[in-house]
N, C-alpha and C positions, 0 to 999 in steps of 0.2 A: 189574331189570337181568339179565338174560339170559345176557350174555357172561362168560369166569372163563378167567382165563390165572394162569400162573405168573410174576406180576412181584416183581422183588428189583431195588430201587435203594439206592441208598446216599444217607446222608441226605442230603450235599449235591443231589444230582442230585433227591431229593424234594424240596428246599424249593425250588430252583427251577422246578421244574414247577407246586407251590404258588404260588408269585410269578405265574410266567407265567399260569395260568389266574387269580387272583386281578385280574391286569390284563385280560384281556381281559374278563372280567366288567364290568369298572367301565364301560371302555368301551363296551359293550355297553348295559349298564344305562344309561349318559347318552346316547346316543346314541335309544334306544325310546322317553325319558322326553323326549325334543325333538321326538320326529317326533310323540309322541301330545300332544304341546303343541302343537305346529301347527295339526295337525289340526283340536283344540278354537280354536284360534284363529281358523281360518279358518270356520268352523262346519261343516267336512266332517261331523265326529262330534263328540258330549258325552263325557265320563267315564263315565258312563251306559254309554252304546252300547261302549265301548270296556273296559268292565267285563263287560260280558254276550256280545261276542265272544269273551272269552276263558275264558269258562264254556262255550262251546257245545262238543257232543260230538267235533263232526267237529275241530273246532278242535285240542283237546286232543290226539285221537288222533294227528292230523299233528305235535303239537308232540311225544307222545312218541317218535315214528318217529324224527322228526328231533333229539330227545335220543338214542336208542339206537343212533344210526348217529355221533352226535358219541363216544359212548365207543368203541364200535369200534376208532373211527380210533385214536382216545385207547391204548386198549390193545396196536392192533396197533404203534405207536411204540415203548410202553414193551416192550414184548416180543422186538421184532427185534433180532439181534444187530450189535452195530457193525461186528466185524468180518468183512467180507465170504468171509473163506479158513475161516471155519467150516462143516463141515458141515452142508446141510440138516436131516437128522436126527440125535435127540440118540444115539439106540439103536443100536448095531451090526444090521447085516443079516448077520455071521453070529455065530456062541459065539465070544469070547476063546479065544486058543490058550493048550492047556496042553499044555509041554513034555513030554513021556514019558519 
């Protein structure tokens, strides 16, 4: 994983993001485990064939692109700030004044 932000949530706001990915996972996971039940139903592919497409290199490499681009998003969510009247940047562009 590549990408590294400065995230700070609070617990509630992490168990729900927990929750939230928790569910699309499930759904996700029944969802791939019906279509590749099909599949083998219809005799498009075997478990076999459906096992060994997912060893294959090229395969892999697009699936990790396409994991590295889901945290991204992932991160750039948790990182933005809610309120929009905040400044862009965290750092002043010029020194804090000090009175004389």
């Amino acid at each position: 994983m590549s990408s590294s932000a400065d995230v700070s949530l609070d617990n509630e706001s992490l168990a729900g993001l927990v929750m939230e990915l928790s569910s699309q996972l499930h759904v996700e996971r029944a969802r791939r485990v019906a279509l590749e039940e099909a599949l083998v139903a219809a005799g498009v592919l075997t478990h076999e064939a459906i096992e060994a497409a997912g060893n294959n290199p090229a395969v892999r490499q697009r699936i990790q692109a396409l994991v590295q681009d889901s945290i991204d998003k992932l991160l750039l969510v948790l990182t933005e700030d809610r309120d929009p009247r905040v400044p862009l940047r965290k750092q002043p562009l010029t020194p804090p004044f000090k009175p004389s």
